[in-house]
MDAnalysis code that builds the backbone (N, CA, C; Angstrom):
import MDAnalysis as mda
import numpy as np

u = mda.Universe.empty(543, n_residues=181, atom_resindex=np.repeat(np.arange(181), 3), trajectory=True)
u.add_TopologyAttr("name", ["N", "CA", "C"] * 181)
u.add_TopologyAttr("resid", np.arange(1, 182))
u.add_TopologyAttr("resname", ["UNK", "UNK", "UNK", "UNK", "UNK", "UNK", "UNK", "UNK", "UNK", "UNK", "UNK", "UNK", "UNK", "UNK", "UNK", "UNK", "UNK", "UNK", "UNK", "UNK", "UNK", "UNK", "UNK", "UNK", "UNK", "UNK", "UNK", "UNK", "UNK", "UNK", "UNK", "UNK", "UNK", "UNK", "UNK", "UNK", "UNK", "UNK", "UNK", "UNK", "UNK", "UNK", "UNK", "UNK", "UNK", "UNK", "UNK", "UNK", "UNK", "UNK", "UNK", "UNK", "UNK", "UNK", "UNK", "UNK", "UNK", "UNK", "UNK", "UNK", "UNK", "UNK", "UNK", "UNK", "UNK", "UNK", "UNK", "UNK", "UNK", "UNK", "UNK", "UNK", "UNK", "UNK", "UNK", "UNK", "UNK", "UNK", "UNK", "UNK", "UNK", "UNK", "UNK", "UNK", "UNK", "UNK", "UNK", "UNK", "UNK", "UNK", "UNK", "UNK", "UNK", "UNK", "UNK", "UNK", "UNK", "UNK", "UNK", "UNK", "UNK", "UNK", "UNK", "UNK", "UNK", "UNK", "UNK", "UNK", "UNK", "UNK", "UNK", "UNK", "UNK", "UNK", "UNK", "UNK", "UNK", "UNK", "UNK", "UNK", "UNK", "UNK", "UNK", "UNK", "UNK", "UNK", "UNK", "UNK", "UNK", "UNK", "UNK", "UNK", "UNK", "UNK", "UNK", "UNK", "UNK", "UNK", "UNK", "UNK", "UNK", "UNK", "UNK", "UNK", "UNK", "UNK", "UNK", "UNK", "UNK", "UNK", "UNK", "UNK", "UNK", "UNK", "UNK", "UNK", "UNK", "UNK", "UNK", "UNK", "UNK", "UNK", "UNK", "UNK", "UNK", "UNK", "UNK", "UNK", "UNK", "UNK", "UNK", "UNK", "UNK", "UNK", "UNK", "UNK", "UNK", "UNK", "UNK", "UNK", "UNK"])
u.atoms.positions = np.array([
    [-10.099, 2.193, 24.425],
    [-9.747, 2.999, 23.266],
    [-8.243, 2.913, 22.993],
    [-7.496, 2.668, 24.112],
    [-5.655, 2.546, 24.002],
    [-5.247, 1.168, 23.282],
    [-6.366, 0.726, 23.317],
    [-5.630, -1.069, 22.367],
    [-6.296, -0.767, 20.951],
    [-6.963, 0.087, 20.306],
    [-7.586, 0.339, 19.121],
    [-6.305, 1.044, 18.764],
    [-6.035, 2.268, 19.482],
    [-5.185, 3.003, 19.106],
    [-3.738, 2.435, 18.692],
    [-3.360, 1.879, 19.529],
    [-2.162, 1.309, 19.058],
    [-1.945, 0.252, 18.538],
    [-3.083, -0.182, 18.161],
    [-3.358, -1.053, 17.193],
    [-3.293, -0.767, 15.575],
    [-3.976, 0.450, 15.334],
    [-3.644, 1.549, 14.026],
    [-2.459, 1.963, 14.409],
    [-1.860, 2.118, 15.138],
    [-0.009, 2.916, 15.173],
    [0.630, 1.356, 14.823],
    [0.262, 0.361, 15.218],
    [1.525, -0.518, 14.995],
    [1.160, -1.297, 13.866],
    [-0.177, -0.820, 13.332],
    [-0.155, -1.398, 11.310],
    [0.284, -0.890, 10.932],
    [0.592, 0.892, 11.223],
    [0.820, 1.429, 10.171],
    [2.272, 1.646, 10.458],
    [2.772, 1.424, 11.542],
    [4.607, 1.282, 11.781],
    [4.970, 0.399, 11.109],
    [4.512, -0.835, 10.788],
    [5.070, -2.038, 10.149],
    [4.900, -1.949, 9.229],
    [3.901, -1.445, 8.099],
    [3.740, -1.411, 7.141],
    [4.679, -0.263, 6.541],
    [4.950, 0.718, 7.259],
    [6.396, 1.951, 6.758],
    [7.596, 1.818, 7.338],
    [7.833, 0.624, 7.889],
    [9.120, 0.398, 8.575],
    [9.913, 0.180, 7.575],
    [9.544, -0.346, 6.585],
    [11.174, -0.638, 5.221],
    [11.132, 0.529, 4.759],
    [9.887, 1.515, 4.514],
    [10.716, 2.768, 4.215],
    [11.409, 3.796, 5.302],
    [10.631, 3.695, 6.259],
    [11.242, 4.786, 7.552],
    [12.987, 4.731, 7.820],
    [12.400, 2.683, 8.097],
    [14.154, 2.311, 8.211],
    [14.537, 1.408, 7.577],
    [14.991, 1.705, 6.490],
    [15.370, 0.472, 5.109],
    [16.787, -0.288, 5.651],
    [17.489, 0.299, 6.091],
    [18.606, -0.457, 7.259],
    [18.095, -1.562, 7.778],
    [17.474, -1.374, 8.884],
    [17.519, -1.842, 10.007],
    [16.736, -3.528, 9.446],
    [15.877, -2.726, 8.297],
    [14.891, -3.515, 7.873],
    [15.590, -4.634, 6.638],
    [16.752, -4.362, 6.371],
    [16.958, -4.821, 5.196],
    [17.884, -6.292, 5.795],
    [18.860, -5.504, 6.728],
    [19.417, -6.276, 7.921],
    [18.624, -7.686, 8.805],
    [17.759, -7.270, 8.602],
    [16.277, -8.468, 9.211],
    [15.984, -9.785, 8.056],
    [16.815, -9.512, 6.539],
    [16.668, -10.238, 5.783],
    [15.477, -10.838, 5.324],
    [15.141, -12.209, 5.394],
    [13.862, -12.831, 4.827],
    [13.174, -12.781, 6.227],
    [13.816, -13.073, 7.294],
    [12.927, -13.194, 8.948],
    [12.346, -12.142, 8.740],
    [12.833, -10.916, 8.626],
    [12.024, -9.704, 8.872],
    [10.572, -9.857, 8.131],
    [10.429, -10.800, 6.656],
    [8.632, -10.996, 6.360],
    [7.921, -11.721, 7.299],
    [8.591, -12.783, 8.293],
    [7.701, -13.106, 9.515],
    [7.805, -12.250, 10.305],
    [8.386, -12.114, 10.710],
    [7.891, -10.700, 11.731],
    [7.493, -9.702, 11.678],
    [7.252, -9.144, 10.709],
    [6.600, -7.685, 10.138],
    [5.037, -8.742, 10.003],
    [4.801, -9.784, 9.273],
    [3.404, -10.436, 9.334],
    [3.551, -11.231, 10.959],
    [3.785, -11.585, 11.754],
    [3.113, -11.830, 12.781],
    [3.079, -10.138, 14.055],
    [3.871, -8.741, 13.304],
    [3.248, -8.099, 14.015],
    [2.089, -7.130, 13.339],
    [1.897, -7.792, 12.048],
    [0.014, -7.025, 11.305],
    [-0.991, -8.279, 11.884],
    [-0.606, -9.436, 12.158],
    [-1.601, -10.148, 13.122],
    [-1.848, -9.780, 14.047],
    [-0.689, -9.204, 15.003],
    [-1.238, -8.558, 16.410],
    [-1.914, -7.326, 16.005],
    [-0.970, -6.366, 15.293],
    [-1.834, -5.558, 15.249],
    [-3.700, -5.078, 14.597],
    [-3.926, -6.115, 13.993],
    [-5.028, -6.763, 13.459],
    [-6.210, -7.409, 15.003],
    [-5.471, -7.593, 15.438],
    [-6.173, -8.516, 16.572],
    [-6.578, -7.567, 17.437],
    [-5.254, -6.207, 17.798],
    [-5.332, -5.081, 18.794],
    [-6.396, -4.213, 17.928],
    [-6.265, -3.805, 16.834],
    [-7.749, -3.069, 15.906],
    [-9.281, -3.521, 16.587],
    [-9.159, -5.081, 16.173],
    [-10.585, -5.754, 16.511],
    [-11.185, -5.685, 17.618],
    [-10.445, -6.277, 18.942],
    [-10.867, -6.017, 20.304],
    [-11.181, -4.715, 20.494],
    [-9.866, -3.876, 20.469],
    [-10.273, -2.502, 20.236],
    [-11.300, -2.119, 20.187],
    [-11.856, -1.887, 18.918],
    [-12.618, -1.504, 18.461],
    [-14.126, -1.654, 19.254],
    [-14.205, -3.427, 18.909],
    [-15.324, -3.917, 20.044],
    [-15.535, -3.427, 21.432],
    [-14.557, -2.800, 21.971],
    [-14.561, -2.666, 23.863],
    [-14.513, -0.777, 23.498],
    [-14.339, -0.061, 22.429],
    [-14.410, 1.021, 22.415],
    [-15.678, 2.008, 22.291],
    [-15.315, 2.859, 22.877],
    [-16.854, 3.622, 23.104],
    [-16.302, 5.026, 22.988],
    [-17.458, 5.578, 22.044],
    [-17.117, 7.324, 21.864],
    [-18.341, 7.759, 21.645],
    [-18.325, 8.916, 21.378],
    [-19.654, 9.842, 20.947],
    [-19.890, 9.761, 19.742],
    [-21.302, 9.700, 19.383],
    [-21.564, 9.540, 18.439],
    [-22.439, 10.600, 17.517],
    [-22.036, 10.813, 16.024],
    [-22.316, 12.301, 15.700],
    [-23.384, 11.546, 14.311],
    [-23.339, 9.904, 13.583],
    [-24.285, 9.927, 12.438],
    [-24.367, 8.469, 12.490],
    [-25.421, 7.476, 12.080],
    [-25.507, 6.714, 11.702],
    [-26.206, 6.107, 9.921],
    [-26.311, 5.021, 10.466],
    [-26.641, 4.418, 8.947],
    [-27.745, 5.299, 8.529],
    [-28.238, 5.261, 7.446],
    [-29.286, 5.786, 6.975],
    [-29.546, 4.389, 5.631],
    [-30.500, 4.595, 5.136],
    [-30.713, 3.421, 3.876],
    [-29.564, 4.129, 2.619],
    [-29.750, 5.426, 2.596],
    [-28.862, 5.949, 0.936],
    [-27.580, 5.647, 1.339],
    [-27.257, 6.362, 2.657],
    [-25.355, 5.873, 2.970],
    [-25.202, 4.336, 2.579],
    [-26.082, 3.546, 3.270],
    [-26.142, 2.158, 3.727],
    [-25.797, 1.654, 1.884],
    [-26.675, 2.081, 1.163],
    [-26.639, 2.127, -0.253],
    [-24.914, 2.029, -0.982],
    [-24.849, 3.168, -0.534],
    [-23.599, 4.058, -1.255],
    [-22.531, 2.909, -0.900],
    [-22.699, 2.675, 1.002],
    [-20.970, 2.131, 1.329],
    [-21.203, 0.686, 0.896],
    [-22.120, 0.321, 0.340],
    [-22.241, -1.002, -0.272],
    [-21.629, -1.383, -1.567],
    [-21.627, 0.196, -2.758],
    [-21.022, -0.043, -3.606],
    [-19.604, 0.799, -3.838],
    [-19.151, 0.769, -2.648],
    [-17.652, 1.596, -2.414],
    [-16.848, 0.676, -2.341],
    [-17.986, -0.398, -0.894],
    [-17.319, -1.730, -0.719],
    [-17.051, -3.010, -1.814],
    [-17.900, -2.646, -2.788],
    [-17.846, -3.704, -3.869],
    [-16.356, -3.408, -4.437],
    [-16.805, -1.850, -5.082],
    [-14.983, -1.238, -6.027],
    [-14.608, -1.422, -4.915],
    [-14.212, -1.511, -3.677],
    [-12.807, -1.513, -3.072],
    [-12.214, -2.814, -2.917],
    [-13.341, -4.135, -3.121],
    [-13.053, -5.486, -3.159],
    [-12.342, -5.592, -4.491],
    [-12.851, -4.837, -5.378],
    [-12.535, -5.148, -7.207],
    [-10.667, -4.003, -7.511],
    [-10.723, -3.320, -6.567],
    [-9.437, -2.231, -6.488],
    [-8.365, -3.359, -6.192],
    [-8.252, -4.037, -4.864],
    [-7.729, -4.985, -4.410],
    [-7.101, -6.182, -4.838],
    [-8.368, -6.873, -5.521],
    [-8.309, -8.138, -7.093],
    [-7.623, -7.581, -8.010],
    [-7.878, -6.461, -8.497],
    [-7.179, -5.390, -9.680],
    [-5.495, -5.403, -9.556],
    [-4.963, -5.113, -8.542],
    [-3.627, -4.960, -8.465],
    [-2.726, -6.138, -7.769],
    [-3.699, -7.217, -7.267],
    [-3.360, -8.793, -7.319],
    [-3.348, -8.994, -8.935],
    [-3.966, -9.142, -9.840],
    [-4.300, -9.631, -11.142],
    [-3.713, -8.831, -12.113],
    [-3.352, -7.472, -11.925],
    [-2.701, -6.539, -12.670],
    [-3.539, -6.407, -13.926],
    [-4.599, -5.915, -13.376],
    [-5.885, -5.759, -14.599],
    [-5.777, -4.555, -15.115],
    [-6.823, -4.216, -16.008],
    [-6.618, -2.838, -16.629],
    [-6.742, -1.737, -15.372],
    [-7.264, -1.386, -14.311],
    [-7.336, -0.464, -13.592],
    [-5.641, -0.614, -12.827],
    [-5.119, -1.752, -12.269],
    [-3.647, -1.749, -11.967],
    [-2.786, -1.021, -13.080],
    [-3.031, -0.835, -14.218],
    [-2.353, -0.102, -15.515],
    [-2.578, 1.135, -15.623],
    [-3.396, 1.499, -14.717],
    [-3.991, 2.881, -14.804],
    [-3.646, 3.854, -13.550],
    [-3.537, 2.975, -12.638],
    [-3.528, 3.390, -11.139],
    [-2.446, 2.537, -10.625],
    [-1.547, 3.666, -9.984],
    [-0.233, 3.371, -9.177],
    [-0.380, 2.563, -8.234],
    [-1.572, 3.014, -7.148],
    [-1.471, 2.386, -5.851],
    [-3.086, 1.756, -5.663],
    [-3.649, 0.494, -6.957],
    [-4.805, 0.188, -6.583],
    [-5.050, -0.607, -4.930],
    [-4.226, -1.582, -4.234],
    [-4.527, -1.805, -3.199],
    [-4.344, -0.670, -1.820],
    [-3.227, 0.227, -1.824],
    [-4.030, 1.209, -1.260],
    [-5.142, 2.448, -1.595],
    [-5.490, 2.229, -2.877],
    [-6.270, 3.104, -3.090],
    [-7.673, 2.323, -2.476],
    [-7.870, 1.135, -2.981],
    [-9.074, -0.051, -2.004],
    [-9.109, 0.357, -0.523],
    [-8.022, 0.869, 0.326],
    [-8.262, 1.039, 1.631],
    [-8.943, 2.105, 1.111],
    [-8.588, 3.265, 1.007],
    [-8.558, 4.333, 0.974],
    [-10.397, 4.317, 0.919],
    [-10.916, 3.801, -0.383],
    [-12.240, 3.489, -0.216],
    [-13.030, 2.749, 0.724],
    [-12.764, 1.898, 0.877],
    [-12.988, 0.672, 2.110],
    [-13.285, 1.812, 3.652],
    [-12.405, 2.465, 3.722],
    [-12.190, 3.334, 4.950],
    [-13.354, 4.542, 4.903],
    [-13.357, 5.151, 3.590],
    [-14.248, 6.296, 3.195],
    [-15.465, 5.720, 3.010],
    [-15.961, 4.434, 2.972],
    [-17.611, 3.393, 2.496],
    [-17.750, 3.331, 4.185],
    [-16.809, 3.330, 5.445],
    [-17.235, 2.597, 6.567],
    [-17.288, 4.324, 7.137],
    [-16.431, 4.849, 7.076],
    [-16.629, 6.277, 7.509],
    [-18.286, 6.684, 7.582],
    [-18.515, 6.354, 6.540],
    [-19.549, 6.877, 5.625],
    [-21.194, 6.303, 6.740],
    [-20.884, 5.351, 7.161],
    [-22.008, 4.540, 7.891],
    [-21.621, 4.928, 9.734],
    [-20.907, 4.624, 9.894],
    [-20.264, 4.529, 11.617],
    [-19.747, 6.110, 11.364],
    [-20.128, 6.843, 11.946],
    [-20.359, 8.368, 12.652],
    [-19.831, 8.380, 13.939],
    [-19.041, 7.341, 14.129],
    [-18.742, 7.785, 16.215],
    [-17.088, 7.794, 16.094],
    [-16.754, 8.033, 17.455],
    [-15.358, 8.352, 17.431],
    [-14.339, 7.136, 17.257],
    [-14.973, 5.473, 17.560],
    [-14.406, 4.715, 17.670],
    [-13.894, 4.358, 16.093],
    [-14.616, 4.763, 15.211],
    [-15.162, 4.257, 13.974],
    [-13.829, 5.354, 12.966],
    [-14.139, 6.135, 13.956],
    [-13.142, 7.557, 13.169],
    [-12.054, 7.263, 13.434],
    [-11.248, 6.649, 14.843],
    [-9.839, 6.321, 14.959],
    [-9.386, 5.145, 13.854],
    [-10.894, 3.979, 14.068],
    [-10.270, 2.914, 13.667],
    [-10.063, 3.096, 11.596],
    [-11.173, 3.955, 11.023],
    [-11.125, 3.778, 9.690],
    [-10.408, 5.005, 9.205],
    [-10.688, 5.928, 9.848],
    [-9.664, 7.234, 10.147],
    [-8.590, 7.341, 10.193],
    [-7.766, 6.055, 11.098],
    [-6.751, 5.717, 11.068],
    [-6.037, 5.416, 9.885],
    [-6.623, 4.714, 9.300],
    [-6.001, 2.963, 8.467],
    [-6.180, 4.062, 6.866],
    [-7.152, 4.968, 6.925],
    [-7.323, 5.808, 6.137],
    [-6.253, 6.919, 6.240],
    [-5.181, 7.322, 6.734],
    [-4.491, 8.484, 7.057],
    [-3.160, 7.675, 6.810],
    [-3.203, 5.896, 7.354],
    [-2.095, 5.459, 6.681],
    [-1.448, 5.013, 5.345],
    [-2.780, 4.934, 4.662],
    [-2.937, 4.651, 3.076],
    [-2.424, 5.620, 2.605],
    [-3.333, 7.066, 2.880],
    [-2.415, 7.943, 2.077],
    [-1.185, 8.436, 2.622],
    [-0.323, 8.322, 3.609],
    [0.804, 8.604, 3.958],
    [1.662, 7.325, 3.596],
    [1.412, 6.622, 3.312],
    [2.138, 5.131, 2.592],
    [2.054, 5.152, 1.251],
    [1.129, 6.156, 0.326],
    [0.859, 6.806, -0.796],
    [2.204, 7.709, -0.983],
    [2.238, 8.527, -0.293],
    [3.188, 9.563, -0.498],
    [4.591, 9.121, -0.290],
    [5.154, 8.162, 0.602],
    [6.203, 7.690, 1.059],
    [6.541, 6.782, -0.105],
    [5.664, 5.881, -0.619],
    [5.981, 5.167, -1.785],
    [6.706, 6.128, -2.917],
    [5.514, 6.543, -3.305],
    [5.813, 8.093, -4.391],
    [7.291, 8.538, -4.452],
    [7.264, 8.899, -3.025],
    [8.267, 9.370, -2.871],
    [9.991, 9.548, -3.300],
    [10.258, 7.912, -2.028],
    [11.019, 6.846, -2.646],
    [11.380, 5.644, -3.622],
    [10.433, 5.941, -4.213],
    [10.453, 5.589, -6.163],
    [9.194, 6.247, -6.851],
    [10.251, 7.430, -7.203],
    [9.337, 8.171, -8.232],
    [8.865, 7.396, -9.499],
    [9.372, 6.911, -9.737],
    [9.463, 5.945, -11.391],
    [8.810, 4.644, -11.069],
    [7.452, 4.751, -11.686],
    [6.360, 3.656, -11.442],
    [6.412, 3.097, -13.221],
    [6.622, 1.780, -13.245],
    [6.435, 1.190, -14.228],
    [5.077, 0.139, -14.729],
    [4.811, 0.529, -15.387],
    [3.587, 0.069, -15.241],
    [3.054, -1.594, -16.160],
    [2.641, -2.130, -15.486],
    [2.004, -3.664, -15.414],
    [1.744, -3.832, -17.036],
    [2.387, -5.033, -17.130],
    [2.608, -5.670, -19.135],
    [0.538, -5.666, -18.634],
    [0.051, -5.984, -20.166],
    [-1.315, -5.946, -20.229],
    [-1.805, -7.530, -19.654],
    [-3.108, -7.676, -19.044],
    [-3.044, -8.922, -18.878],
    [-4.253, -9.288, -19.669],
    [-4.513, -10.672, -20.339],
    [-5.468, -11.245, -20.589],
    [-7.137, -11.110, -20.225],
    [-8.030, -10.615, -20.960],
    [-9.123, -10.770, -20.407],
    [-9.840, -11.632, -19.561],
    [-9.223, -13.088, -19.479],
    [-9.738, -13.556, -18.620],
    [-9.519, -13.066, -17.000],
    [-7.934, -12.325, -16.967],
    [-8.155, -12.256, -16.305],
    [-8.735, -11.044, -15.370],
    [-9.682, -10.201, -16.134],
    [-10.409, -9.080, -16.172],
    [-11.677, -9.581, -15.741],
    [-12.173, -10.876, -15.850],
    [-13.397, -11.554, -15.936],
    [-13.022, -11.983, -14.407],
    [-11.517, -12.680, -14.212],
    [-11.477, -13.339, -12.964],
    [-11.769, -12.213, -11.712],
    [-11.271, -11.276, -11.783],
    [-11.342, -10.296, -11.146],
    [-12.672, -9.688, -10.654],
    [-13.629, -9.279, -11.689],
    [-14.655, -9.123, -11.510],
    [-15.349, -10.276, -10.620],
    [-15.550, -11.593, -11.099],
    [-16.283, -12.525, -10.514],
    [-15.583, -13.216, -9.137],
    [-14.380, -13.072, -9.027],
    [-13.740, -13.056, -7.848],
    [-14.069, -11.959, -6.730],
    [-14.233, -10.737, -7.418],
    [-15.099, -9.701, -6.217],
    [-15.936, -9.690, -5.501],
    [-17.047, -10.585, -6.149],
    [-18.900, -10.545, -6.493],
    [-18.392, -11.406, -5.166],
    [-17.528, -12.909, -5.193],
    [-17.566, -13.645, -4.289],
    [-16.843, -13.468, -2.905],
    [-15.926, -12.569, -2.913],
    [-15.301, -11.917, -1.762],
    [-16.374, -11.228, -1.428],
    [-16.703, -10.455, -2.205],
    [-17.746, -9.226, -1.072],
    [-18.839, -10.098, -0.870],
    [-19.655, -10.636, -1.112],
    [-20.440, -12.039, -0.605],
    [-19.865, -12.455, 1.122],
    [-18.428, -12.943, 0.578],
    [-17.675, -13.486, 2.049],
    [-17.717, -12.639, 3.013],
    [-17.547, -11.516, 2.505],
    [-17.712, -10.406, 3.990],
    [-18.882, -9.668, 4.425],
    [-19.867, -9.552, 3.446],
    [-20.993, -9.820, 3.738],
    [-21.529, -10.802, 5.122],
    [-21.368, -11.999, 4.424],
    [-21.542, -12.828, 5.774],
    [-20.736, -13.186, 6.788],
    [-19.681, -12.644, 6.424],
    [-18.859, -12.517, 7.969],
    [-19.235, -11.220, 8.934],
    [-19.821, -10.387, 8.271],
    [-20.118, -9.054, 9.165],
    [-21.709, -9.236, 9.272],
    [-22.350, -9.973, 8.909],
    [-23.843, -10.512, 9.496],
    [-23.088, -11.285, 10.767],
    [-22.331, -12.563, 10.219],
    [-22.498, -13.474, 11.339],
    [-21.276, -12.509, 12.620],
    [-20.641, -11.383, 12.689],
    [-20.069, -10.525, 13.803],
    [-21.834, -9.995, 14.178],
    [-22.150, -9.375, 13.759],
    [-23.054, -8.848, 14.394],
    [-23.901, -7.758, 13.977],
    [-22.876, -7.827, 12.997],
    [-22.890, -6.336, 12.072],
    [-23.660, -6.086, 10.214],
    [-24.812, -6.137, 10.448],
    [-25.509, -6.222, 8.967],
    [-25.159, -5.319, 8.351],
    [-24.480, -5.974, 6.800],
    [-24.491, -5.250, 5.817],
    [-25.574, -4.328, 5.166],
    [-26.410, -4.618, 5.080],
    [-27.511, -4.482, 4.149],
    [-28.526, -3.710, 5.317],
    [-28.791, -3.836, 6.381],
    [-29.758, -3.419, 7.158],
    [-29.894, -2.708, 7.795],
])
């Protein structure tokens, strides 16, 4: 459970380290984007094992309607994601669409996995979204918002989703872990 755990403490340190410490961080220059991304790889890697070797009590599982529901949480949270890559109409609407995608992503897996391992790990990553919500906010109040983009690329977005969530679909069959079942 201690490599899950600090696995969610050191995504979500790296990911608020330019705001916590905009110094230290600014000082790190362009190196500091490799090293802030080779430590969300570790900490990515410490999540996964984690997770896998972790064991807690367990209070709910799947049911078919949840199973339902986090299927189409997981779709909008694939299309939230594309949205504020593509700066589609929902990026024009919404400040923080890729953390708002965790935010769902976290609340669709919540929603299925009922045990404690499930609660640190999406619980986690979910508590850092919105505290990386507020810290953003924070330190730039003044959100400007995204020129309009082209319908196509409203179309790309959409059909770019359909095929991501497809991809993880079968990456969480072939882990072990059925979507659908």
């Amino acid at each position: 459970m201690g490599l899950l755990i600090a696995g969610v403490l050191l995504w979500s340190v790296a990911h608020l380290f330019k705001r916590i410490a905009p110094g230290p961080r600014a000082a790190m220059g362009n190196a500091g984007k490799a090293v802030i991304a080779v430590v969300l790889l570790v900490s990515i890697w410490m999540m996964t094992k984690g997770y896998q070797a972790a064991d807690g009590a367990f209070f709910w599982g799947r049911h078919p309607m949840t199973v339902g529901i986090n299927n189409l949480l997981m779709l909008l949270s694939v299309y939230m994601f594309a949205a504020s890559g593509m700066k589609t109409a929902l990026a024009r609407r919404m400040r923080h669409p890729m953390l708002g995608a965790v935010k769902v992503w976290a609340l669709a897996h919540l929603l299925v996995n009922g045990d404690v391992p499930s609660f640190i790990l999406f619980g986690g990553l979910l508590a850092w979204a919105v505290v990386e919500m507020i810290v953003i906010n924070k330190s730039q109040p003044e959100w400007v918002r995204p020129d309009p983009a082209p319908k196509s690329k409203e179309i790309a977005a959409a059909v770019g989703s359909v095929v991501v969530y497809g991809l993880i679909v079968g990456v969480h069959y072939w882990l072990g872990y059925p979507a659908f079942g």
